[in-house]
C-alpha positions in Angstrom: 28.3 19.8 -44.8 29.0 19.3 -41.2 26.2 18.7 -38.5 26.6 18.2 -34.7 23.7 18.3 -32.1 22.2 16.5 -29.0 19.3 15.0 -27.5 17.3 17.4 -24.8 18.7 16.7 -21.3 15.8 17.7 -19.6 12.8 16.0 -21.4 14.9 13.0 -23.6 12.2 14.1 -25.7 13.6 15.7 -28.6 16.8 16.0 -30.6 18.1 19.4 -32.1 21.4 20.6 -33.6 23.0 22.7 -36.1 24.6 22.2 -39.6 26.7 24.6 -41.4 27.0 24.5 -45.2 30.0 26.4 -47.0 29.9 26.7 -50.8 30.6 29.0 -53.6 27.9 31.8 -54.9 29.2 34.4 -57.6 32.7 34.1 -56.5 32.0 34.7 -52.8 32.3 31.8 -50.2 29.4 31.2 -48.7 28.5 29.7 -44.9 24.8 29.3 -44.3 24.4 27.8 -40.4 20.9 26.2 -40.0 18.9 24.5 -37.2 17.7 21.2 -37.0 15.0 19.8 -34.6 13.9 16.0 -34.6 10.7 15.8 -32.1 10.0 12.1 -30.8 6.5 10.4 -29.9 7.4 11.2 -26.6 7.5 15.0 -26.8 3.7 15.2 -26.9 3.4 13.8 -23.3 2.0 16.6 -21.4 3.4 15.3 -18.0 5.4 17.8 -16.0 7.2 14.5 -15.0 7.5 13.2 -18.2 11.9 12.6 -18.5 11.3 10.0 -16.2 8.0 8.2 -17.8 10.4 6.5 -20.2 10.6 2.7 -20.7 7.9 0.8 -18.9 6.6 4.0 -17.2 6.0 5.6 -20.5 2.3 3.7 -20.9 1.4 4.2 -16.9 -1.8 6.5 -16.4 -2.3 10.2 -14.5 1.4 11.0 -15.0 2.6 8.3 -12.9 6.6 7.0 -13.3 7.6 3.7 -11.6 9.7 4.0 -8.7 11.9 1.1 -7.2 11.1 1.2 -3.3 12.9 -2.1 -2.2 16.7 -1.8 -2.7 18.6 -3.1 -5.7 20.5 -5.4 -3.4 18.3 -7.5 -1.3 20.8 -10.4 -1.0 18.8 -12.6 -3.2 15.7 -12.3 -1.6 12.1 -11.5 -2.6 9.6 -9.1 -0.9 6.6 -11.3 0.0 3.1 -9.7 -0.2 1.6 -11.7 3.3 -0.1 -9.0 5.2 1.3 -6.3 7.4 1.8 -4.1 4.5 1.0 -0.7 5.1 1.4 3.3 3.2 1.5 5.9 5.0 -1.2 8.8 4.4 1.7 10.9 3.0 2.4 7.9 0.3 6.1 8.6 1.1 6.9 5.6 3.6 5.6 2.1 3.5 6.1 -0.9 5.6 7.1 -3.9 3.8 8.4 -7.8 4.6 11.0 -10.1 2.6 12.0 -13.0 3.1 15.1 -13.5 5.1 17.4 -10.4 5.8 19.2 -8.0 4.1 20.8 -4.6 4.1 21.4 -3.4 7.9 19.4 -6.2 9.4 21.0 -8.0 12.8 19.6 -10.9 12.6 16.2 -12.5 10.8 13.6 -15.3 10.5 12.2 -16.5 8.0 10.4 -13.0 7.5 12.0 -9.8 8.1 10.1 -6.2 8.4 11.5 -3.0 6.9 10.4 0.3 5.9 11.2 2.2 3.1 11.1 6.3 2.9 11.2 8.3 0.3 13.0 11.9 -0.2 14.6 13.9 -3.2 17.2 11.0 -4.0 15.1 7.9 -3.9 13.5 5.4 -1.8 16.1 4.3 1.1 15.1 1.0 3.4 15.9 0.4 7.2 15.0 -3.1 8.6 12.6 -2.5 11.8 12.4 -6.2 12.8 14.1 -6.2 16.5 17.4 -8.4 17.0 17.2 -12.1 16.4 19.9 -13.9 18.6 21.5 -16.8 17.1 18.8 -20.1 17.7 15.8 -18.5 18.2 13.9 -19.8 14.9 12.5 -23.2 14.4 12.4 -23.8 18.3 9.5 -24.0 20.5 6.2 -23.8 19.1 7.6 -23.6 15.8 8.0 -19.5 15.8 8.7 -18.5 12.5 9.1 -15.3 13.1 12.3 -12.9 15.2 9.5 -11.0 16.3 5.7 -10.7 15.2 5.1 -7.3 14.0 1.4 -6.7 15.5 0.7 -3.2 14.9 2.4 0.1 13.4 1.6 3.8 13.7 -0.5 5.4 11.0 3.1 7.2 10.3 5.2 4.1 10.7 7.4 5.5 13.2 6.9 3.5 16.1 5.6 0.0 16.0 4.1 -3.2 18.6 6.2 -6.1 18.4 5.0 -9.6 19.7 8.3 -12.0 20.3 8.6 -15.6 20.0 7.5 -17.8 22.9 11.5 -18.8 23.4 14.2 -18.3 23.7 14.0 -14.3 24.5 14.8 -12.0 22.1 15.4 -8.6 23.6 16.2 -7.7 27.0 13.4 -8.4 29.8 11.6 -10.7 28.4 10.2 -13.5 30.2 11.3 -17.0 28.9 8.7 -19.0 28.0 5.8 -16.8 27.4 5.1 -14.1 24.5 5.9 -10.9 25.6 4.9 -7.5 24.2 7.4 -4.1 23.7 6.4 -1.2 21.9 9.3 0.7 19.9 9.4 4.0 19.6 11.1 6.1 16.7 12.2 3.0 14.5 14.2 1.7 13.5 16.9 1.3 17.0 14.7 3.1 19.3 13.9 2.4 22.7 11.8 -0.9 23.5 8.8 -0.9 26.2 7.7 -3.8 27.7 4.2 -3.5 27.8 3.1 -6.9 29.7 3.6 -7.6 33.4 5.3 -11.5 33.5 2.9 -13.5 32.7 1.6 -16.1 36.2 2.0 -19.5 36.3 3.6 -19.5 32.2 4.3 -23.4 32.5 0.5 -24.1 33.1 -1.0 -21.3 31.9 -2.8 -21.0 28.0 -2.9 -17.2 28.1 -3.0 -16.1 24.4 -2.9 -12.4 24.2 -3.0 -10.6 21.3 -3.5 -6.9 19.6 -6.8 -6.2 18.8 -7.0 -2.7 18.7 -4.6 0.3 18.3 -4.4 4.6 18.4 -3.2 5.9 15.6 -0.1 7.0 17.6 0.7 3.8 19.6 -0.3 5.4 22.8 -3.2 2.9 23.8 -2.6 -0.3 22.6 -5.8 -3.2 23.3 -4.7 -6.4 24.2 -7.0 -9.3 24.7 -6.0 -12.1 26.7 -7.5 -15.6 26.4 -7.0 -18.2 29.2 -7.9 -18.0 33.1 -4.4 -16.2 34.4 -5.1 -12.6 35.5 -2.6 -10.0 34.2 -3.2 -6.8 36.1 -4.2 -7.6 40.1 -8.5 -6.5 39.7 -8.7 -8.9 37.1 -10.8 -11.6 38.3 -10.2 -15.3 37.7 -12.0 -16.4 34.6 -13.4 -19.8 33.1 -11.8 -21.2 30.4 -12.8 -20.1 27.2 -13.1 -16.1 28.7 -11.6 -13.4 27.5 -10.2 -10.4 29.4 -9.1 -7.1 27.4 -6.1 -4.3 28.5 -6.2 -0.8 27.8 -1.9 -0.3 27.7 -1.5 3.7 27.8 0.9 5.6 29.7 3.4 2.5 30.8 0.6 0.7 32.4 -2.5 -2.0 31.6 -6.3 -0.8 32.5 -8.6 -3.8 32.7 -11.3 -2.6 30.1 -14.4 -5.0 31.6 -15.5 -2.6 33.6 -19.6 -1.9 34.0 -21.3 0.9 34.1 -21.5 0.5 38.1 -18.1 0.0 38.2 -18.1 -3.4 39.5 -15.6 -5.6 37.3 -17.4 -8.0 34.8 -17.6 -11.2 36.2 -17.3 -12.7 32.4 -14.5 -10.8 31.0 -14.7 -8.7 27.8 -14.3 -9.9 24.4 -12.9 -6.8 22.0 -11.6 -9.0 19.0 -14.1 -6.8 16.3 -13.5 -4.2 13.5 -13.4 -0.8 15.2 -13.0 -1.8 19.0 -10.4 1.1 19.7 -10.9 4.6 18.4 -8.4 6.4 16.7 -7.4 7.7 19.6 -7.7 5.3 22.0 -10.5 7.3 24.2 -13.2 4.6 23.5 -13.3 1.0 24.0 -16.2 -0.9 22.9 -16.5 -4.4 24.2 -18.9 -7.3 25.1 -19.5 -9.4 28.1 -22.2 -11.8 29.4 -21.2 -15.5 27.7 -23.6 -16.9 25.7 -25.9 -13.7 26.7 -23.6 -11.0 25.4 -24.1 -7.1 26.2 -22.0 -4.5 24.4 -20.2 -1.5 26.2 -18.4 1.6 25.2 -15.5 2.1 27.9 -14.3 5.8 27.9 -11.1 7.2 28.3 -10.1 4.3 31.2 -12.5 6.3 33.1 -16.4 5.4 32.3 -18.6 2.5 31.0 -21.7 3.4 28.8 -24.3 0.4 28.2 -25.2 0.0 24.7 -27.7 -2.9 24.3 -28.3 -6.2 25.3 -27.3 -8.4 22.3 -28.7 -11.7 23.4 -27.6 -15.0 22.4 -28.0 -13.7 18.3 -26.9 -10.3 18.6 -23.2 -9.2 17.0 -20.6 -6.2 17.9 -20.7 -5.0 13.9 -18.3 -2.7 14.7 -17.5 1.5 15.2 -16.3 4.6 13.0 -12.5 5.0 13.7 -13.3 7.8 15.8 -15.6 6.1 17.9 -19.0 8.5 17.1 -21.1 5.4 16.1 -21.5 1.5 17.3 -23.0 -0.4 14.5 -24.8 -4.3 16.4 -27.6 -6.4 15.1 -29.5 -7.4 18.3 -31.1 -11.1 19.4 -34.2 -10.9 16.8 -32.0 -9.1 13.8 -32.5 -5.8 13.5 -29.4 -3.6 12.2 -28.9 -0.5 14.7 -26.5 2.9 14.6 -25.8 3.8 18.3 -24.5 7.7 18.6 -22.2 7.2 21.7 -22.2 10.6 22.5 -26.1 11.3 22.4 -26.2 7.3 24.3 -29.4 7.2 21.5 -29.8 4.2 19.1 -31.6 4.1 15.6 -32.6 1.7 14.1 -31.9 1.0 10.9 -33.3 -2.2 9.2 -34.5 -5.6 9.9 -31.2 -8.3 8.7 -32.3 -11.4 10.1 -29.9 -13.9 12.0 -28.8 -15.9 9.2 -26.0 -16.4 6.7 -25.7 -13.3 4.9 -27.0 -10.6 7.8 -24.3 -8.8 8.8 -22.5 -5.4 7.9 -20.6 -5.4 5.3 -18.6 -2.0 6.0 -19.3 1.8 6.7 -17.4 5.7 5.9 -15.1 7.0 8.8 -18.1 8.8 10.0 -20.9 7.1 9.6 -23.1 8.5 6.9 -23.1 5.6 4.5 -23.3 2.0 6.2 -23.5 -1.1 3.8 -25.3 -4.2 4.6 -26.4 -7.8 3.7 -29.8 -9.5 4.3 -30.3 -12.7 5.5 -32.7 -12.5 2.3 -29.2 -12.4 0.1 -30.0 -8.6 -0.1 -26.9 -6.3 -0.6 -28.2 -2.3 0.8 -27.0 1.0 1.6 -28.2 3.5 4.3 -27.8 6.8 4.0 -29.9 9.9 4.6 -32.1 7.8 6.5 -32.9 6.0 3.6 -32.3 2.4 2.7 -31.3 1.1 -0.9 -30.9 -1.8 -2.7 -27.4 -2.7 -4.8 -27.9 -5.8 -5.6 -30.1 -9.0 -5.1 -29.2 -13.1 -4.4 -25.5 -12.6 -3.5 -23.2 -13.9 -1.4 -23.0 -11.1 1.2 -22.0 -14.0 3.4 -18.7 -13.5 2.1 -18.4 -9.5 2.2 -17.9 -9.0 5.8 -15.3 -6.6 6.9 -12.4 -9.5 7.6 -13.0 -11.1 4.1 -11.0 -9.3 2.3 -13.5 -9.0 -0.4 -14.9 -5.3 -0.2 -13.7 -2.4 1.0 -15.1 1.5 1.8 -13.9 4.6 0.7 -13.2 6.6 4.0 -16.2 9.2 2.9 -18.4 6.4 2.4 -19.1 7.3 -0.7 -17.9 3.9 -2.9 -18.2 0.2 -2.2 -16.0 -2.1 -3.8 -16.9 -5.9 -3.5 -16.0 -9.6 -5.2 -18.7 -11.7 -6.4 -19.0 -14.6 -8.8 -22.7 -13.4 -9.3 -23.3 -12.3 -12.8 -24.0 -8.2 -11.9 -24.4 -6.8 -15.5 -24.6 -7.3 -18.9 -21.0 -8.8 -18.9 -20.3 -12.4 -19.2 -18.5 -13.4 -16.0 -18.8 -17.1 -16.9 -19.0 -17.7 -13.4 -15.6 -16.1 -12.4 -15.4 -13.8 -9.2 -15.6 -10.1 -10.6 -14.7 -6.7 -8.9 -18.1 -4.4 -8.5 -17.8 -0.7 -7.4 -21.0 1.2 -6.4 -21.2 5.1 -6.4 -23.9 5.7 -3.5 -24.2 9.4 -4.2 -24.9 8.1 -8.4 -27.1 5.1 -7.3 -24.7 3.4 -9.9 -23.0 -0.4 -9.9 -19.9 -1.1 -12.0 -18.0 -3.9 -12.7 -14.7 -2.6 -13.2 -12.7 -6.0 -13.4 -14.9 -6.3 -16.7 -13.4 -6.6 -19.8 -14.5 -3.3 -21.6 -14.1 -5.2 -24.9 -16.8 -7.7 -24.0 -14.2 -10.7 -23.5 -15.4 -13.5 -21.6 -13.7 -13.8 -18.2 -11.1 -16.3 -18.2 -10.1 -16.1 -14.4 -10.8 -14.4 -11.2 -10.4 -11.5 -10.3 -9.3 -10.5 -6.6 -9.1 -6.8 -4.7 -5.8 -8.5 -3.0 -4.0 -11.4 -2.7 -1.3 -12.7 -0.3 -0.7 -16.3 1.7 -2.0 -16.8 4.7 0.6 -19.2 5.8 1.3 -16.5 8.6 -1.2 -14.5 9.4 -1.3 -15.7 12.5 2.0 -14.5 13.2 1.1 -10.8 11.5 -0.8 -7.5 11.8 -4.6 -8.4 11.7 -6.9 -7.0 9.1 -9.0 -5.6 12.2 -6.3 -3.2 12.8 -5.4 -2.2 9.4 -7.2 -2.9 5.8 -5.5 -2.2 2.5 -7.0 1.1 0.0 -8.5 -0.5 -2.6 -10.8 2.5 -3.1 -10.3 5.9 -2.1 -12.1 9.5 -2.0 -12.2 10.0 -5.1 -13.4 6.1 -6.3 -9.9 5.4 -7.9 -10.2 1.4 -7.4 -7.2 -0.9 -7.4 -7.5 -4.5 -7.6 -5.7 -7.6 -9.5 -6.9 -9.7 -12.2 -5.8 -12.3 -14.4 -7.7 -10.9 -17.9 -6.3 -8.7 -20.2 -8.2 -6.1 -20.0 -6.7 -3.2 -22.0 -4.8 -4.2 -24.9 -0.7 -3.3 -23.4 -1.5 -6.3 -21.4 -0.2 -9.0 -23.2 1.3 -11.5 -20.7 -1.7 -13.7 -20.5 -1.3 -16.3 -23.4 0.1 -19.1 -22.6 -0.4 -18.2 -18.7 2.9 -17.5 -16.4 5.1 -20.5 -14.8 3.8 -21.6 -11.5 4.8 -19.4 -9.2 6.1 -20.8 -5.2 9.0 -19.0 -4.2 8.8 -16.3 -1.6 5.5 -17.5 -0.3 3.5 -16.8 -3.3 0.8 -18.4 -4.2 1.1 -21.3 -7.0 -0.5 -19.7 -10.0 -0.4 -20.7 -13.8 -1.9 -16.8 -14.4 -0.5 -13.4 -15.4 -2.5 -11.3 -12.6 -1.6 -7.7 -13.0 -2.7 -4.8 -10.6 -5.1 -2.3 -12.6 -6.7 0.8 -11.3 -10.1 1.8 -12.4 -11.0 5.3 -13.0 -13.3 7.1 -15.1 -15.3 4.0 -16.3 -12.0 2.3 -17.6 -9.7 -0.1 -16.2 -6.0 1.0 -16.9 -3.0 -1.1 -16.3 -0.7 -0.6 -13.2 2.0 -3.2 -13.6 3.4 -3.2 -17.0 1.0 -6.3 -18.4 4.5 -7.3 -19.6 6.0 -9.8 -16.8 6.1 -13.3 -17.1 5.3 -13.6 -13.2 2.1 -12.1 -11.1 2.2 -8.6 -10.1 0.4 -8.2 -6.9 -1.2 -5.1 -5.3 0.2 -4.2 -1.7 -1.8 -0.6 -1.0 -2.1 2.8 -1.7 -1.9 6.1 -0.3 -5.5 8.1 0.4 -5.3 9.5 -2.3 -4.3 6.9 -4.5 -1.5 9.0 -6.5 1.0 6.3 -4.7 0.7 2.5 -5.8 2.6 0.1 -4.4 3.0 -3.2 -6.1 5.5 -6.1 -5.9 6.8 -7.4 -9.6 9.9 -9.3 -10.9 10.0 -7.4 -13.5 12.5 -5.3 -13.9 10.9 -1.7 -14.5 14.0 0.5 -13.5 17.7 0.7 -14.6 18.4 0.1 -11.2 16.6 -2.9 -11.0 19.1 -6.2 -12.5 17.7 -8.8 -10.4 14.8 -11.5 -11.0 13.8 -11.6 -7.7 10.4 -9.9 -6.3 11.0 -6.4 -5.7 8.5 -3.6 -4.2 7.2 -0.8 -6.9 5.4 2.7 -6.8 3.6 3.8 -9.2 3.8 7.5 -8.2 2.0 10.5 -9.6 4.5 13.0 -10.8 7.1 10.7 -10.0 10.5 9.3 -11.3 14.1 10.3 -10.5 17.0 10.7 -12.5 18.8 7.3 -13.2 22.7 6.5 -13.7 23.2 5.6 -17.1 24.1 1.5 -17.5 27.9 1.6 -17.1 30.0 1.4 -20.1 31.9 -1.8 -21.1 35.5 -1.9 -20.2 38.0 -0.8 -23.0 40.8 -2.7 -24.3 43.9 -1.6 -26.5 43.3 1.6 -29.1 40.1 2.5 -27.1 41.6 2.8 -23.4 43.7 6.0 -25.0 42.1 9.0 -23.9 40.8 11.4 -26.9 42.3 14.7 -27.4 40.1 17.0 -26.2 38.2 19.8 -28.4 36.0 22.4 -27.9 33.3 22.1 -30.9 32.8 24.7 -33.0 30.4 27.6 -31.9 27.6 28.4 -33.8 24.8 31.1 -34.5 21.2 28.8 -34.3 18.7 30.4 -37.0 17.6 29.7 -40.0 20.8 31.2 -42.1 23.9 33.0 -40.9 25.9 34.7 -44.0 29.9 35.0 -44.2 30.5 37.7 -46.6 34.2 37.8 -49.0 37.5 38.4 -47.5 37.6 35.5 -45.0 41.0 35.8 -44.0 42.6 33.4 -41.9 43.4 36.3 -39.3 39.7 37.4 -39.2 38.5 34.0 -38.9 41.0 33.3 -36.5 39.8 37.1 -34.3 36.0 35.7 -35.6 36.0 32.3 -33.7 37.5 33.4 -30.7 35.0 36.1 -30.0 32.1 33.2 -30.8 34.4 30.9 -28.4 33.5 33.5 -25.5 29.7 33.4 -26.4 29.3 30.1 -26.8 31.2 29.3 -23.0 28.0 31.3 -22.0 25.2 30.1 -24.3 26.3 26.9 -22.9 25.9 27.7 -19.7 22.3 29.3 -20.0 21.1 26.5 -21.5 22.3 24.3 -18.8 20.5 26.8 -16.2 17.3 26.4 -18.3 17.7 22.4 -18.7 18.1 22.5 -14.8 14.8 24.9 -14.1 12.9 22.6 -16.1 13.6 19.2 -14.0 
C-alpha cells in the first residue's frame, strides 16, 4: 500500500490524501485508489478568518486573530502603556510610545512616539517624535522628553508637539521657553510654530499648555498661566490668571472676550472636559476669579453668556460638538444649556459637596450621568431622572478619573467602585460596573461568573503617571472602554474564565519600561453578552494591559510580553490587536542549517497522479507500454488539477 497527502493550505484545518492498493483478485491485478480525509478540532471554527486563529488566537472571541502592531525589532525596547495612546476610528492606525528609539527614529528621549498603520501585509511603524539633537535630555528643568506630544488628529496624521524648555529642538524655536509647532502629514512634514516668542522668558512663569483641540488640528486652545501677554489685546493679568488662545489659520485669537466685546479683565480659564468643539467653532470658558461666569465664544467671532456660576458653581463640561454646556451653579443645581436656543434646563438639585458633580454624558446629550452630594449615582434622560446606585464614591467617577467612561450614544456607563453592587462577593476589591440606561439594568462584569471571591482589583486602565505631565491630557482624548454596542474592555487580576490560568502563584514584579510594580497576572477581558471573555491569552507570566479600541470595538489594542505571533522572538513588551476577521499569513520558522548528507539536494520527482474517489479499477493486460502511455496522459491532468486547486486554495484566503 502506498499513501501520500497534505494538510489544507488554506484553512490548516484538515488533512486529506490518497492511497492506492494493488493486489491479486482471480488472476487479474488489481489497483483500487481511495481517499482519505483527517478533519482536526479546528475545522469546526466557523470563522471566515479562521487559518490565522491558530496558536494563541485559536481561543480569542468574535473571530478575532492577534496581530503584532509594534515591529519585531524594537532594539530591545518595550512599548510603555503611559498615556497618549490613541486608535483611530478606522482601527487601522494607532499612536503608540516606547521607550527609547528604534526603527527610523533621529534621535529620542527617554520616550519616543510612533504610529503604526495597518494594510494588506501587516502593521508597519514610523516614529513621529520630531528630531532630538545631541544634549537636549536631562538638561534644564529636567525634560524628559525630545518633544511633548500634546495632541493628535482624530486620524493621526498630523499632530501638536510641545518641545523642551532648552536647548531648541527644531528650527525657530525660542531658547529658553516651551514652544509649540504643529506638524502636518506625519511623520517628516512641515512644522508650524504656533506661539509668538514668548516676553520677558527669563522672568516670566508663563505655563501654556493644550487644553482643547478640533478633530482636524485646525484650532488648537492653548491656556497660558502667568502675567506675560502673548497676543498684543491681551491685557496684563494678576498672578494666578489664566488667559486662553484660539490658534487657527497661523494666528492666536484671545478667547476672553465678553459678550460686549470688551476684553475680560480676569482672563479665561478653559482647562475642562469639552472646552473646544469638534470643530473648533465654540469655545466655552470662565472668567470672574473667585466669582466665575461661564461663556460660549463662537467661531473667534461672538461671546454668548451662559450663567453666573458663583463662587460654587463648576464648568461640567460640553458634547463634542458643542450643542450642550453641562454647569452646576453657586447653590447646586445640575443644568443642560442648549447653546444654540441660549435656553437652560434644569436638571436636578446635586449639592456643593464631595460627590456632586457630572460624572460623564453621550456625544449629544441625551443621557447625562451624575453624582449627589447625597452619594447618589443618576441618569437623565427623557426628562427623567433615575437612580443606579446608592452610597458610592461618585467622588471618584468624574470625567478625569479614569474610573468610568460613556458610550458615545449614551447609552452605557462603565464605572469602578469597591462598593459591593450585587449579589457578588467583592470582598472589598474595586469592581467594574456597566449600566444599560435603555434596560434600566447594572452589571458587574469584572465579576467572576463562577461566584469566586475577588482576589484583586480590577481597573478600566492602567498606565504610570510618572509623565503625564509631559503627555496628551485625558481632557483631550479618553480611551474606549465601552462602545455603541456596550462591548466593555477593562483589566483584571482574577481569573475569570477558566483559559486564564496565569494567576497562581501571581507574576514577578514587574518595573521595567515604566510599568507599574505588580505581583498580579492582570489580563485585558472584554465583556459582551453577560460574560467576560479573555483578550490577552490568560497565559503570560507578565501583566497584559489595555491601551484602546476602535468605535466599534472589533480592534483591541493591548501591550503583552508574550509572544503571540511567529514573528514575535522577543521578551520585551510589544503592542497587540486583537482584530476581528483578522490575521495574516506568517513565514514559517526557518529551518535549521544542514550539514553533510543532508546539504545534497534531493532528486526531484513528480509524484504520482491519481484519480480521488472511493475506488479506481485497472483491468488485465497492464503492459509496461500502456502504463507507460497511461501515466503520461494522467501526468497532463494532474499539472492542471494541481493548478485548480491552487486557484481554489487562493479564492478561499
Amino acid at each position: 500500500m502506498r499513501c501520500h497527502g497534505k494538510a489544507s493550505s488554506a484553512l490548516s484545518t484538515y488533512r486529506y490524501g490518497v492511497c492506492r492498493i494493488r493486489f491479486s483478485l482471480a488472476g487479474f491485478c488489481v489497483l483500487a485508489t481511495f481517499l482519505w480525509v483527517s478533519v482536526s478540532a479546528a475545522s469546526a471554527d466557523p470563522c471566515p478568518n479562521s487559518a490565522f486563529r491558530t496558536g494563541a488566537s485559536a481561543n480569542l472571541p468574535d473571530c478575532r486573530a492577534y496581530e503584532q502592531v509594534s515591529p519585531a525589532d524594537k532594539n530591545g525596547t518595550d512599548i510603555v502603556n503611559i498615556g497618549g495612546n490613541e486608535a483611530a476610528p478606522t482601527g487601522d492606525r494607532i499612536a503608540y510610545a516606547s521607550v527609547n528609539a528604534f526603527g527610523d527614529a533621529k534621535g529620542s528621549g527617554v520616550v519616543s512616539h510612533l504610529r503604526a498603520i495597518r494594510d494588506s501585509d501587516g502593521w508597519s511603524a514610523r516614529t513621529i517624535s520630531p528630531p532630538l539633537p545631541a544634549g537636549s535630555i536631562f538638561t534644564n528643568s529636567g525634560a524628559f522628553l525630545s518633544s511633548q506630544l500634546s495632541a493628535v488628529s482624530e486620524d493621526l496624521s498630523s499632530a501638536v508637539w510641545q518641545t523642551p524648555p532648552d536647548p531648541p529642538t527644531l528650527p525657530g524655536t525660542q531658547e529658553g521657553a516651551s514652544n509649540f509647532y504643529r506638524e502636518l502629514e506625519m511623520p517628516d512634514g512641515s512644522y508650524e510654530l504656533m506661539n509668538p516668542p514668548f516676553p520677558d522668558v527669563g522672568g516670566s512663569s508663563v505655563l501654556v499648555e493644550v487644553t482643547g483641540i478640533s478633530a482636524d488640528l485646525s484650532h488648537v486652545l492653548l491656556q497660558a498661566f502667568g502675567s506675560e501677554p502673548l497676543t498684543p489685546d491681551t491685557p496684563p493679568l494678576e498672578p494666578g490668571q489664566f488667559e486662553s488662545y484660539d490658534w487657527s489659520a497661523g494666528q492666536l485669537h484671545l478667547v476672553g472676550i465678553l459678550p460686549d466685546e470688551t476684553v475680560a479683565p480676569d482672563g479665561a480659564e478653559t482647562a475642562r472636559v469639552g472646552a473646544m468643539s469638534s470643530d473648533g467653532s465654540r469655545i466655552f470658558f470662565t472668567s470672574g476669579g473667585l466669582e466665575r461666569t461661564l461663556y460660549v465664544r463662537l467661531n473667534d467671532a461672538s461671546t454668548t453668556l451662559i450663567a453666573n456660576l458663583g463662587t460654587n458653581g463648576v464648568f461640567e463640561g460640553a458634547t463634542p460638538d458643542g450643542s450642550y454646556a453641562f454647569y452646576r451653579d453657586n447653590s447646586g443645581e445640575l443644568f443642560a444649556f442648549n447653546v444654540d436656543s441660549e435656553q437652560a434646563t434644569a436638571i436636578d438639585h446635586i449639592g456643593t459637596g464631595p460627590g456632586a458633580g457630572v460624572v460623564g454624558f453621550g456625544d449629544d446629550g441625551g443621557y447625562v450621568y451624575f453624582g449627589t452630594e447625597t452619594g447618589d449615582l443618576d441618569v437623565l434622560h427623557g426628562g427623567t431622572v433615575t437612580l443606579i446606585a446608592s452610597n458610592i464614591e461618585s467622588a471618584n467617577l468624574g470625567q478625569n478619573a479614569g474610573t468610568s467612561n460613556v458610550s458615545p450614544n449614551g447609552r452605557y456607563l462603565v464605572f469602578t467602585t469597591g462598593r459591593q453592587l450585587t449579589a457578588y462577593d467583592n470582598t472589598g476589591h474595586q469592581e467594574i460596573y456597566r449600566y444599560d440606561a435603555q434596560a434600566a439594568s447594572l452589571d458587574c462584569v469584572s465579576c467572576d461568573p463562577n461566584g469566586a471571591p475577588a482576589t484583586g482589583d480590577a481597573q478600566l486602565h492602567s498606565f504610570v503617571e510618572t509623565f503625564s505631565t509631559l503627555l496628551p491630557s485625558a481632557v483631550i482624548y479618553r480611551i474606549r472602554n465601552v462602545v455603541d454596542s456596550g462591548r466593555v474592555f477593562f483589566e483584571s487580576p482574577d481569573a475569570l474564565v477558566p483559559a486564564d490560568t496565569n494567576g497562581a502563584g501571581g507574576c514577578p514584579i514587574e518595573t521595567s519600561g515604566f510599568s507599574a510594580a505588580t505581583r498580579t497576572c492582570q489580563d485585558v477581558y472584554e465583556w459582551e453578552g453577560g460574560q467576560p471573555r479573555l483578550i490577552s491569552s490568560g497565559q503570560a507570566d507578565t501583566p497584559s494591559s489595555f491601551n484602546d479600541a476602535s468605535p466599534s470595538g472589533n480592534d483591541v489594542f493591548f501591550g503583552t510580553r508574550q509572544q503571540l505571533v511567529r514573528a514575535d522572538t522577543d521578551n520585551n513588551i510589544d503592542l497587540y490587536d486583537a482584530r476581528v476577521g483578522g490575521g495574516f499569513v506568517e513565514s514559517p520558522p526557518p529551518s535549521p542549517p544542514c550539514s553533510g548528507e543532508g546539504c545534497k539536494s534531493s532528486p526531484s520527482s513528480t509524484p504520482p497522479e491519481v484519480t480521488l474517489g472511493s475506488a479506481a479499477f485497472a483491468g488485465p493486460g497492464n503492459s509496461p507500454h500502456k502504463r507507460g502511455h497511461h501515466k503520461r496522459r494522467r501526468h497532463g491532468r494532474h499539472k492542471r488539477n494541481h493548478h485548480r486547486a491552487n486557484s481554489d486554495r487562493g479564492g478561499r484566503k
